[in-house]
Structure formats: structure tokens, C-alpha cells
C-alpha positions as CSV (number, residue, x, y, z in Angstrom):
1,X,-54.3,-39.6,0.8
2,X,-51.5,-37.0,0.7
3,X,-50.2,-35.5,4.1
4,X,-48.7,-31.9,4.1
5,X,-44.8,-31.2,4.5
6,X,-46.1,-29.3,7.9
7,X,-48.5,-31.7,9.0
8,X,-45.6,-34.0,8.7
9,X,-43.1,-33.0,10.8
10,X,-45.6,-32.7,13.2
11,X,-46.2,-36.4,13.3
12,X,-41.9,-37.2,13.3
13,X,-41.9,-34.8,16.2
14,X,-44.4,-36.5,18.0
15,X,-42.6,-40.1,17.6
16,X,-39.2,-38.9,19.0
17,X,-40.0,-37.0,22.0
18,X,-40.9,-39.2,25.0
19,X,-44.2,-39.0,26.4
20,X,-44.1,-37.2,29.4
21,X,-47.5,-38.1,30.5
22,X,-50.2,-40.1,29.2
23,X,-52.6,-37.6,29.5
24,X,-50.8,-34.9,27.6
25,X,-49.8,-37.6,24.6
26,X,-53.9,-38.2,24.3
27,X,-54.4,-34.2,24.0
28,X,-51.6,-34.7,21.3
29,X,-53.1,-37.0,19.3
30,X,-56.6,-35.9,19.4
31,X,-55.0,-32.6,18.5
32,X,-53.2,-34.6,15.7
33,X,-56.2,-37.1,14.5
34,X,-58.8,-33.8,14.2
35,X,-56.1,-32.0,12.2
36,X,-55.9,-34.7,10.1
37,X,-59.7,-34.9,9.7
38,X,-60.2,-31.5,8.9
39,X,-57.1,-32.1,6.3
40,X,-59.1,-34.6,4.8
41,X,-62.3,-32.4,4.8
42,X,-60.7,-30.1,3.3
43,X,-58.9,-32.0,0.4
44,X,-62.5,-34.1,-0.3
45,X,-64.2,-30.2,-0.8
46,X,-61.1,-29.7,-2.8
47,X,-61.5,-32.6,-5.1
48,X,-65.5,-32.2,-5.2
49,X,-64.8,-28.1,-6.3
50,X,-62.1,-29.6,-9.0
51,X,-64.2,-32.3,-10.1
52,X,-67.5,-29.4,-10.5
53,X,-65.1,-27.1,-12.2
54,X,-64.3,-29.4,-14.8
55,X,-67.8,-30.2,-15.4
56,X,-68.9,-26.6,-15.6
57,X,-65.9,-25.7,-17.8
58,X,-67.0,-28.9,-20.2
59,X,-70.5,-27.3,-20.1
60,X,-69.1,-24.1,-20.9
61,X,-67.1,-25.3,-23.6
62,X,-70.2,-26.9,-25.1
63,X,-72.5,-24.1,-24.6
64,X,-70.2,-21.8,-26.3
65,X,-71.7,-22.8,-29.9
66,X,-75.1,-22.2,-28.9
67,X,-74.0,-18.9,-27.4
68,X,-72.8,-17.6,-30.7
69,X,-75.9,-19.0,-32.5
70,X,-78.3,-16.7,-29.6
71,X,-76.3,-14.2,-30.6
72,X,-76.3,-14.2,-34.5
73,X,-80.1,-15.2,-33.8
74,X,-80.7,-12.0,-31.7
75,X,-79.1,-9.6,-34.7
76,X,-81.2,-11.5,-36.9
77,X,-84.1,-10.5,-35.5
78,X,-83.6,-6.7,-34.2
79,X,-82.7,-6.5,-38.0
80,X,-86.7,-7.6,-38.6
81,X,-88.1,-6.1,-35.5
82,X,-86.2,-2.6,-37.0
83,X,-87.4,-3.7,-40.6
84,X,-91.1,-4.4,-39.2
85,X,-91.2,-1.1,-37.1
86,X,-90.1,0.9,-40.4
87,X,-92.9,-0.9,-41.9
88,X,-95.2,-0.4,-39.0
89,X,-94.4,3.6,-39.0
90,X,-95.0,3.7,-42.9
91,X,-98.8,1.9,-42.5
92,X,-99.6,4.7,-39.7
93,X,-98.1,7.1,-42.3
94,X,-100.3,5.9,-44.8
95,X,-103.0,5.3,-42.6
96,X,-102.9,8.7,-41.9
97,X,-102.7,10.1,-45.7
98,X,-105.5,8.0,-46.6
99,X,-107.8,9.0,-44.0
100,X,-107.3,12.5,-45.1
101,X,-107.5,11.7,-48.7
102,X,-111.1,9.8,-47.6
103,X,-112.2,13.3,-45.7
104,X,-111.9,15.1,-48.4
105,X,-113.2,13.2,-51.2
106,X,-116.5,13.0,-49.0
107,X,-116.4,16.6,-48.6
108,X,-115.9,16.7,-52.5
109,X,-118.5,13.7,-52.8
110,X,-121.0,16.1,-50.7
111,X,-120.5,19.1,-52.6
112,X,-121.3,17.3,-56.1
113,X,-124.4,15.8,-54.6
114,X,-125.7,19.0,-53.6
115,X,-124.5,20.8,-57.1
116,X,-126.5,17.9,-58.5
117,X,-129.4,18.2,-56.5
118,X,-129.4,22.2,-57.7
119,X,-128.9,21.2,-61.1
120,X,-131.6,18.5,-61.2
121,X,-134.3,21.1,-59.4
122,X,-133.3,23.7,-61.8
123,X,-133.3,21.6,-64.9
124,X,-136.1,20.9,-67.8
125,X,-138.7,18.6,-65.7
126,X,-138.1,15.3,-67.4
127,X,-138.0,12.2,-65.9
128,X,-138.7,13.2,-62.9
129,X,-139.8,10.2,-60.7
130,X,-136.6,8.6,-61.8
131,X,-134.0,11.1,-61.4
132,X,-135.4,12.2,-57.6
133,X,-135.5,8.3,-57.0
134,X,-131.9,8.1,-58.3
135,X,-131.4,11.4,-56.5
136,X,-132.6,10.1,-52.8
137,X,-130.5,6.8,-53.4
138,X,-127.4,8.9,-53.4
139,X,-128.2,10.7,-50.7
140,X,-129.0,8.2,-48.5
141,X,-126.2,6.2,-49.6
142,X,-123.6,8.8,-48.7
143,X,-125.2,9.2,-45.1
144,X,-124.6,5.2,-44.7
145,X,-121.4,4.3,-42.7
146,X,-121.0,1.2,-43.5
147,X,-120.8,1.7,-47.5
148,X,-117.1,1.7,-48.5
149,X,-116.1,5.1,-50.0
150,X,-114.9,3.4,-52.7
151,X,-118.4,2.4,-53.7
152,X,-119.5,5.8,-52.6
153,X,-117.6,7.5,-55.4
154,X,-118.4,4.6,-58.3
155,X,-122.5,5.8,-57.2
156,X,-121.9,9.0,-57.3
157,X,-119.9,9.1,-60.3
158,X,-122.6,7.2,-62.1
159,X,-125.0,9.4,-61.4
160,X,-123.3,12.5,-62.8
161,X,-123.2,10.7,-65.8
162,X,-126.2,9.5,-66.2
163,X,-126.9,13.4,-65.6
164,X,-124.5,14.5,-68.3
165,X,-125.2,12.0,-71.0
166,X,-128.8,13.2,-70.9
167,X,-127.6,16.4,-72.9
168,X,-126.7,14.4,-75.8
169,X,-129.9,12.3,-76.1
170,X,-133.0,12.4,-77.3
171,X,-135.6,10.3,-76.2
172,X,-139.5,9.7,-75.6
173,X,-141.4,8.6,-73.1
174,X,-144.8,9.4,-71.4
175,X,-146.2,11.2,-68.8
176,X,-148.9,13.0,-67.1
177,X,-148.6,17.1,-67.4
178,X,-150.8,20.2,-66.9
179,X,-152.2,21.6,-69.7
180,X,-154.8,24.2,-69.0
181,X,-155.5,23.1,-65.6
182,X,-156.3,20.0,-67.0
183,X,-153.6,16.5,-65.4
184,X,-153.2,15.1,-69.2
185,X,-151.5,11.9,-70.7
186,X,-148.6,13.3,-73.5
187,X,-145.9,11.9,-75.1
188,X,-142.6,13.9,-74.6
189,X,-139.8,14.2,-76.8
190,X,-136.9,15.6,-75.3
191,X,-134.0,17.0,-77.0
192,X,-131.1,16.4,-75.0
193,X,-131.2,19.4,-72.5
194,X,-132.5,22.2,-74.6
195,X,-136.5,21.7,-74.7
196,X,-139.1,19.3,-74.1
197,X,-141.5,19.3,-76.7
198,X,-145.6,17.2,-75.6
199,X,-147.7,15.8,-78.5
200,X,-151.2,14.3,-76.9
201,X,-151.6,10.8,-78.0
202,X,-154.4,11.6,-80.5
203,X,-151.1,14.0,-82.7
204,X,-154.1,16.7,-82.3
205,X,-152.8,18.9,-79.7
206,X,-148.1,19.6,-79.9
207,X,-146.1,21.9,-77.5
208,X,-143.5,23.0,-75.4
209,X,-142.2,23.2,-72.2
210,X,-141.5,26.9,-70.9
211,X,-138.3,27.2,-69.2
212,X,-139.5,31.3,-68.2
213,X,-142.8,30.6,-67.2
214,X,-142.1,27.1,-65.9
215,X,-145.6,25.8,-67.7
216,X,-146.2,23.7,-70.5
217,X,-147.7,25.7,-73.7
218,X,-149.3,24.9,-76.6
219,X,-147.5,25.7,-80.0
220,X,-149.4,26.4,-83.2
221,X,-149.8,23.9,-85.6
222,X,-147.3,24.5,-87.9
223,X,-144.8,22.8,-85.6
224,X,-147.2,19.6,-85.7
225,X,-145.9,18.1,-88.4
226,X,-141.9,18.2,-87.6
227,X,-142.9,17.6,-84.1
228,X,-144.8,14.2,-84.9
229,X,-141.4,13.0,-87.4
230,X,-139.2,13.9,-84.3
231,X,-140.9,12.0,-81.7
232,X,-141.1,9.0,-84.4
233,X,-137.9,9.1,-85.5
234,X,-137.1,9.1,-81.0
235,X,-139.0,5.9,-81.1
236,X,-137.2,4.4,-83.9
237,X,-140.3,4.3,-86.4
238,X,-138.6,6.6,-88.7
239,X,-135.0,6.6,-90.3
240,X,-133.0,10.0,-89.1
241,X,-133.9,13.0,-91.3
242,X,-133.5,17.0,-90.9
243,X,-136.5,18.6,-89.3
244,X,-137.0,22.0,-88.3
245,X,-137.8,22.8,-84.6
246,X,-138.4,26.0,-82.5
247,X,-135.1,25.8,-80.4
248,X,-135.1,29.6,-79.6
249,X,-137.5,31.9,-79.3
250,X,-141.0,31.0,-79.7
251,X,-143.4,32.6,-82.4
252,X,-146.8,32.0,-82.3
């Protein structure tokens, strides 16, 4: 235990004077033993601070890696949070642009439905059960939300050129028509999307389809014969030849 210089000379001061009563010597060193308590008190706290300072400046001295690590950590990852909001801002952006892009190719997709629809009422009538079926798939297809516009657009597209490719084919196929009032099984020959020529299954009976009046009409019999070689060679029955048929103008 160390005793202060002070504390000291207090003591040497006691020892050499002479008591001068008993009762004032016990004051004394009551005085002198609590002093000396609080002393020790006092240099016990001391010790305890000294030995807790130590510990906590060994702790700090340890942690002092890990601090730097936190730190490099914590650029690490503003750098990634700043990276990832970048990338965050560029989805919205695109996000964005592509919901545009999608509004208008549906209001593009719209308008070629309806153009289609136009052309398909104002067209020769052939095939019609098919191309109004094909025609009412579309449609409904387009007013379906959960279709992806991506298949939207490969429908539609196929459509218009199924629609397109019919001017460059020829074809037959049959069909009931009006011919003088009269509902009447025909074959029909159509050349891509000029005419549509009838011939009655018999070969008695040819003709054509109108566009003006919007009526089927006989022709006379001299188209019979070219007539009957183009709806064979249609069918494949006849190799390709040159025939003559009444494109233009009709004359009885």
C-alpha cells in the first residue's frame, strides 16, 4: 500500500506531539484511520479504472482490424446499392418505354384488324366461313388480357398474310351459291383476287362472280371449255397450260 507524502507527515506529527487528552488523541486517530480508508478506497477504484482501461484499450486495439474491414465493407456495398439503384432507375425507364411501345402497337394491332375486317367484307366472297372464323378468332383474341402481345402480333400478322397470299393463288374448292334464286352446289375456281369463276358439278352450267352487281352470273358457253381446263389444272388433274379467261369486261 503506498501512503501519500501529506498523509505522512500527518502521521510523524501525530507521534511527536504529546497527547494532551485521551479523548482528543481518539478523534485524531479516527480522523486519521478514515482518512486512510478513504485513501485506500480511492487507490482500489484507481487500480480497478487502470486495470478496465487496459482491457478496453486491448479491446480497442483488437477491434481496430475489424473496424477497417466494416468500413471497406460499407464502400463495398454503397458501390452496389449505387450500381443496383442505376439499374433499378434503368428497368423503370424501360419499363416505362415498353409500356408505351405495347400501347401503341395495340392501337396499331386494332387498326389492322379493323382494315382487315373492311377488306375482308369488301372482298370477292370466297371462303367465307373460314376467313370470318379466322376473322372472329382475332378479334376475340385481341380483347383477351391475358394473351401476351407478343402472341397477339405473331396472330395477327398471320392473318394478314394468309389475307395477302390469297392474291397470288389460285385454288378450288366447293360451295353452295345462288344462282337464279336457286341455293346450288358449284365448284369455284378462284384466281387469286381478281374473279371467282362457278362451274356446276355436271360442267353443264360455268360463270362468274359479279363484283358490280354483287351476284353470281351465268357466262355463255364459250368460256366453258377454258373454264373446265382452269379448274382442272387448280386441282392438279392437268399439267399448267395458257388458257384464255374473261378477266375484264364481260361480253355475252
Amino acid at each position: 500500500m503506498r501512503i501519500s507524502p501529506m498523509l505522512l507527515s500527518l502521521l510523524l506529527i501525530l507521534m511527536v506531539t504529546p497527547a494532551r487528552g485521551e479523548t482528543g488523541a481518539e478523534q485524531i486517530q479516527k480522523k486519521v484511520t478514515k482518512t486512510i480508508d478513504i485513501r485506500q478506497q480511492t487507490q482500489k477504484k484507481e487500480d480497478k479504472w487502470a486495470s478496465q482501461k487496459a482491457a478496453l484499450k486491448t479491446e480497442y486495439q483488437s477491434l481496430k482490424p475489424r473496424l477497417e474491414q466494416l468500413k471497406k465493407h460499407k464502400e463495398k456495398t454503397e458501390k452496389i446499392l449505387t450500381l443496383q439503384r442505376g439499374r433499378v432507375e434503368e428497368l423503370k425507364r424501360k419499363l416505362t418505354e415498353s409500356a408505351r411501345v405495347r400501347d401503341e402497337l395495340y392501337s396499331h394491332m386494332d387498326g389492322w384488324v379493323m382494315r382487315l375486317e373492311t377488306w375482308i367484307s369488301q372482298d370477292l366472297p370466297f371462303l367465307p366461313e373460314e376467313r370470318k372464323k379466322r376473322l372472329a378468332s382475332i378479334k376475340e383474341m385481341m380483347a383477351d388480357a391475358n394473351i401476351e402481345s407478343a402472341e397477339k402480333f405473331r396472330r395477327v400478322m398471320e392473318a394478314l398474310q394468309v389475307e395477302t397470299e390469297y392474291g397470288g393463288t389460285v385454288e378450288v374448292y366447293q360451295d353452295t351459291v345462288e344462282l337464279n334464286g336457286q341455293s346450288t352446289l358449284v365448284n369455284i375456281f378462284r384466281l387469286g383476287r381478281l374473279t371467282l369463276f362457278y362451274q356446276t358439278p355436271d360442267r353443264n352450267d360455268v360463270g362468274y362472280y359479279n363484283r358490280a352487281s354483287g351476284k353470281w352470273e351465268a357466262l355463255p358457253g364459250k368460256y366453258q371449255h377454258d373454264i373446265d381446263m382452269a379448274v382442272e389444272m387448280a386441282s392438279k388433274q392437268r399439267p399448267i397450260d395458257l388458257i384464255k379467261l374473261p378477266i375484264g369486261r364481260i361480253v355475252p
